[in-house]
Structure formats: structure tokens, C-alpha cells
C-alpha positions in Angstrom: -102.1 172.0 50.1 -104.5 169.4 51.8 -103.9 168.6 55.4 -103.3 164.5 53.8 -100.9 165.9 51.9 -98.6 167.9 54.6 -99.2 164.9 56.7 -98.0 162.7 54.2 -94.7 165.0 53.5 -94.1 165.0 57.4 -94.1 161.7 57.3 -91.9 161.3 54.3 -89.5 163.6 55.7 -89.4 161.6 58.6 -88.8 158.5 57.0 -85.6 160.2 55.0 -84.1 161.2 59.2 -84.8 157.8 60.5 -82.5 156.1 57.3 -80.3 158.6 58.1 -79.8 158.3 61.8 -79.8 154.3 61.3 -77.4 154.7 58.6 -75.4 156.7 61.4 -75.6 154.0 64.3 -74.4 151.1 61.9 -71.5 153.2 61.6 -70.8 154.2 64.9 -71.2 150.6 66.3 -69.4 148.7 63.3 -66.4 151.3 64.3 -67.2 149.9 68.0 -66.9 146.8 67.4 -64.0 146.9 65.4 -62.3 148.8 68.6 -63.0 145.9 70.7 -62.1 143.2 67.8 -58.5 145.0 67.6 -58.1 144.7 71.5 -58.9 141.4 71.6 -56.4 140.4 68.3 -53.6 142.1 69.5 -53.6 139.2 71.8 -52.9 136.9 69.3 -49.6 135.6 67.7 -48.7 136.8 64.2 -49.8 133.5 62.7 -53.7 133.7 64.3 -53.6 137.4 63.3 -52.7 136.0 59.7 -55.4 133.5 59.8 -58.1 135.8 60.7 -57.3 138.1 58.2 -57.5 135.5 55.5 -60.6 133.9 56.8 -61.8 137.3 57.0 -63.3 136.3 60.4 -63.6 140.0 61.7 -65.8 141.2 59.3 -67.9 138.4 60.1 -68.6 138.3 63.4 -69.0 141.6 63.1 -72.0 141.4 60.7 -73.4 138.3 62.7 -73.3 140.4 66.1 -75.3 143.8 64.1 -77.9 141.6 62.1 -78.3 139.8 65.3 -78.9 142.0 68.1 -79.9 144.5 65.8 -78.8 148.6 65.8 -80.9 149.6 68.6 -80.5 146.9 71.1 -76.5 147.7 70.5 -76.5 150.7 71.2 -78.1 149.8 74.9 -76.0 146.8 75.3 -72.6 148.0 77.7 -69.8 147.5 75.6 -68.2 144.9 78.5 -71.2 142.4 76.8 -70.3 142.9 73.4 -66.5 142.6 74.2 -66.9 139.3 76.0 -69.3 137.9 72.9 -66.4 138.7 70.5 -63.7 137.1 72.7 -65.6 134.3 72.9 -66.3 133.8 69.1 -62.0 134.3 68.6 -62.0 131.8 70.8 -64.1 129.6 69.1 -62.9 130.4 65.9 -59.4 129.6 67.0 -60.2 126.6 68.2 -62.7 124.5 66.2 -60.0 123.1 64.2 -58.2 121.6 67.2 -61.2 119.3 69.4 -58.3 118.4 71.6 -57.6 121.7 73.0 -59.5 122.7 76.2 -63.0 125.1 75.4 -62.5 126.5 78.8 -61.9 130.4 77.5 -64.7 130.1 75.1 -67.3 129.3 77.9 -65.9 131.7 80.3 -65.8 134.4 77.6 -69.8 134.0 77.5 -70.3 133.2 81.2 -69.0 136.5 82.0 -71.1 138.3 79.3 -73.8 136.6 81.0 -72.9 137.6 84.2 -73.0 141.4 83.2 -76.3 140.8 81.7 -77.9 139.5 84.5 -76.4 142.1 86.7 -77.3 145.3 84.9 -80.9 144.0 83.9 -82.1 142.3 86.9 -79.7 142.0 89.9 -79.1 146.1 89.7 -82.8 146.7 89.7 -83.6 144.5 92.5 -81.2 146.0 94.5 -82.9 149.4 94.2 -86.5 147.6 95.1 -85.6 146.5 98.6 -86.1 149.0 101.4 -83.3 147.7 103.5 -84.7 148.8 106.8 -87.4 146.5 106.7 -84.9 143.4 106.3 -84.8 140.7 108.9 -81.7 140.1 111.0 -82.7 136.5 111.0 -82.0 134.8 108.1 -83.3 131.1 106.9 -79.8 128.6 106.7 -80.6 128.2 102.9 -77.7 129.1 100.6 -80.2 130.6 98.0 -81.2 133.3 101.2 -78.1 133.9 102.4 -76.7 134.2 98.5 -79.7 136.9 97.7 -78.6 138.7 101.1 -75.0 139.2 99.8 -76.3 140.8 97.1 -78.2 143.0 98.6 -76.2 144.1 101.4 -72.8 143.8 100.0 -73.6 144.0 96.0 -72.6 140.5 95.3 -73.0 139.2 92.0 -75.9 137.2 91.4 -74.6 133.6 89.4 -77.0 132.5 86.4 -77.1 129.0 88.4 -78.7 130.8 91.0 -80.9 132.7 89.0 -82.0 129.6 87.9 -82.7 128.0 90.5 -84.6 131.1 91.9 -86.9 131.0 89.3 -87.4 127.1 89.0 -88.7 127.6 92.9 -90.8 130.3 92.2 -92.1 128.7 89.3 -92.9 125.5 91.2 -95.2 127.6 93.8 -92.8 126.3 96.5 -92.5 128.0 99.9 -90.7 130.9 99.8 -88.0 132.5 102.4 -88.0 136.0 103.1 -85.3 137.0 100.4 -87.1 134.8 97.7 -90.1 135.8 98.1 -88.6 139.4 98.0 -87.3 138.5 94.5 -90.5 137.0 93.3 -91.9 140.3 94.3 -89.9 142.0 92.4 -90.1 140.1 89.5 -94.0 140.1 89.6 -94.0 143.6 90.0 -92.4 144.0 86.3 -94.5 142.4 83.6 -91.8 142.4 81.3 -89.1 140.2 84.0 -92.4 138.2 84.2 -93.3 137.2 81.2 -89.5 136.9 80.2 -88.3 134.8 83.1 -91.4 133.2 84.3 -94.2 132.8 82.0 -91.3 132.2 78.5 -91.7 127.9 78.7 -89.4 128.7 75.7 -86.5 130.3 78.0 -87.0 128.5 80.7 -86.4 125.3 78.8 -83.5 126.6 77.0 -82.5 128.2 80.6 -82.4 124.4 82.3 -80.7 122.4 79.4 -77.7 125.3 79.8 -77.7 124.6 83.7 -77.6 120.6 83.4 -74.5 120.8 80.6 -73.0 121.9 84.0 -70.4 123.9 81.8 -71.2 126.7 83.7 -70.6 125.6 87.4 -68.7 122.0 88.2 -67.2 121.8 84.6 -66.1 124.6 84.2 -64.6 124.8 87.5 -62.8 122.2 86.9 -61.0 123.4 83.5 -61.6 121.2 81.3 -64.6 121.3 78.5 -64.5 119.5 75.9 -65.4 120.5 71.8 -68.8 118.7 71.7 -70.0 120.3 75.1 -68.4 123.6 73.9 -70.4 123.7 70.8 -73.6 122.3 72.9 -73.5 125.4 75.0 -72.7 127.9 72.4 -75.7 127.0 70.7 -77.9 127.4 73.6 -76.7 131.0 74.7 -76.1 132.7 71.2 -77.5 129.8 68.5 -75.2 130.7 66.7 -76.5 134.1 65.9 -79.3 132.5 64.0 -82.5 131.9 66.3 -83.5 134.3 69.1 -84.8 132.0 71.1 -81.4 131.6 73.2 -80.5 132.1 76.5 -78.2 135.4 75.9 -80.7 137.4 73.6 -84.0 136.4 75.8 -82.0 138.0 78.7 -80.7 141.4 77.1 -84.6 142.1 75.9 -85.5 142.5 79.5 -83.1 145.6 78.6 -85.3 146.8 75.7 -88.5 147.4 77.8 
């Protein structure tokens, strides 16, 4: 037997434990997923459970979530993320056919999904970067400062309307206080968070039509979101599982690398 040969077997071989193993993970997440789905129905009155069934909205939300994010990226992704994403597609589902209702758990659904993104990808990471003994005691009366201290010191969350504005200073070459330029450090130091969150014109642009709906901050807050600003924002965090190029996806590849 030539060496091409056994090479070529090898790699045939390998070929038949990869379909196998991926064959494997579909199962194991689908069976995931419907977990979390069941949670989140049991909610539900007997009528919406009906409904669902009929529509058979379980099975696909379920295929839109694996052919979207993909086997792999699953797997990675903490099942909080996932469980958030569905809730906020009942929600949706639940709701489309009444434009009167208030979208407020839809949007809060994904805001916290986003929230756990941005803390297990970036704020988590950053964290570990600082050296805390060579922090200032004086501190700049900036709320961006003060709101990057509190998450270092006292592991605050950090908001994706700060993130944003973090990186729409950073991007404008602006003077930086201590704790920004800490971040942009960070950041810089990490091709990947840098060509994701700074160099992406893409995500960025995506990034700043999400933060001007305002449905994350002052709308929200206030309870009250309407369909056609519901249906606005879902596009621009999950596009409705059809283009990548959306806020929720761009972030959870900084978890790939």
C-alpha cells in the first residue's frame, strides 16, 4: 500500500468520525433546546400552548437557531443566551398578530441575551487584564470612568449603550481617561475584539442604528415599545436568523476565536 493511499484512508476515516460526532452535537443541542423551549411554554396558557403546537413554531425556531449559529458555535454559547433568544422569539411569535400589545418582553428578552454576551466575551476578559494595584484613586467625573471602574472593582455589568459609546470614543481618536484608555488597551491588544469592534464599519453601523432606536435604554425604560420599533430592532440584533451581519451574531464570534 502506497503512502497516498494510507493517507488517503486516514483521511477517509476521518471524514466518516467528523459526520459522526456532528451528527452527535445536532442531537445533543436540538434535545437542548427543546429543554429550554419546554421551560419557557409551560409559561403559557393552554390556548398559546395549542397554538404553538399547530403552528408548529417549536420545531421552527429550533431549526432557525441550529442553521443559524451553527453546531459549533452552540455548543460554546452558555445556555442563558440561547434561553433568552427563544423567549424572545415566543414572545414575538405570540404577539405579531396583536400590534397593540406592548413589545416590551420581546426586547428585554434579547437585551438580556445581549447583556450575557457582552459580559462573558468582553467585560469578563477585561476584568482579568487590569492589574488593580496600578489603578488611580483619582478618578475623572465622567460617567463612562466611573461606569468602567464599577466594573472592575465591583464586577458591574457593562450596558451595550456603554459599550457603544466606548467604542464610538475610541474610534473617534478622542482623548482618553484612565479607565478608557485601559479598555482600548485591552481591546487593541486582541486582534480579534479589534477587528470585530473597531475596525467591522459593518457592525459598527448596525451597532449605532440599534442604540438610536433607543429601545434599549429610554424606551424601554419606559415600557412601552411599539410593533414597528419591535420588529425594527429584532432585525438588527438577530435579522431574523437570515443575514449574519447583525448585532447579536457579530458579538458571539468574538467567542469563536
Amino acid at each position: 500500500m502506497t503512502k497516498l493511499t494510507t493517507l488517503q484512508e486516514e483521511n477517509n476515516q476521518l471524514k466518516k468520525k467528523l459526520e459522526v460526532a456532528q451528527k452527535w452535537m445536532k442531537k445533543e443541542i436540538a434535545e437542548d433546546l427543546k429543554k429550554i423551549w419546554k421551560a419557557k411554554i409551560n409559561n403559557t396558557t393552554l390556548k398559546e400552548k395549542t397554538c404553538f403546537l399547530n403552528d408548529n413554531i417549536e420545531d421552527i425556531i429550533t431549526d432557525k437557531i441550529q442553521d443559524f449559529f451553527g453546531e459549533l458555535m452552540l455548543v460554546n454559547i452558555p445556555s442563558t443566551i440561547i434561553r433568552n433568544i427563544i423567549s424572545a422569539e415566543i414572545n414575538y411569535y405570540n404577539f405579531r398578530n396583536n400590534p397593540s400589545f406592548d413589545w416590551f418582553s420581546v426586547i428585554s428578552s434579547y437585551h438580556k441575551a445581549l447583556d450575557i454576551i457582552i459580559e462573558e466575551y468582553i467585560t469578563s476578559d477585561f476584568r482579568k487584564f487590569i492589574d488593580k494595584s496600578k489603578l488611580p484613586k483619582y478618578i475623572e467625573n465622567n460617567s463612562l470612568e466611573k461606569s468602567l471602574k464599577s466594573v472592575i472593582l465591583n464586577n458591574y455589568s457593562l450596558s451595550a449603550g456603554r459599550l457603544y459609546h466606548l467604542l464610538q470614543i475610541i474610534n473617534d481618536k478622542e482623548k482618553l481617561n484612565h479607565y478608557t484608555f485601559l479598555f482600548s488597551k485591552f481591546i487593541k491588544k486582541h486582534s480579534y475584539l479589534e477587528e470585530i469592534l473597531l475596525e467591522d464599519k459593518e457592525f459598527f453601523e448596525v451597532y449605532e442604528k440599534i442604540i438610536n432606536t433607543e429601545v434599549l435604554w429610554s424606551k424601554r425604560h419606559s415600557w412601552r415599545i411599539d410593533f414597528v420599533e419591535t420588529r425594527e430592532a429584532r432585525r438588527l440584533l438577530i435579522w431574523d436568523f437570515k443575514d449574519k451581519n447583525c448585532l447579536i451574531y457579530k458579538l458571539m464570534m468574538i467567542g469563536e476565536v
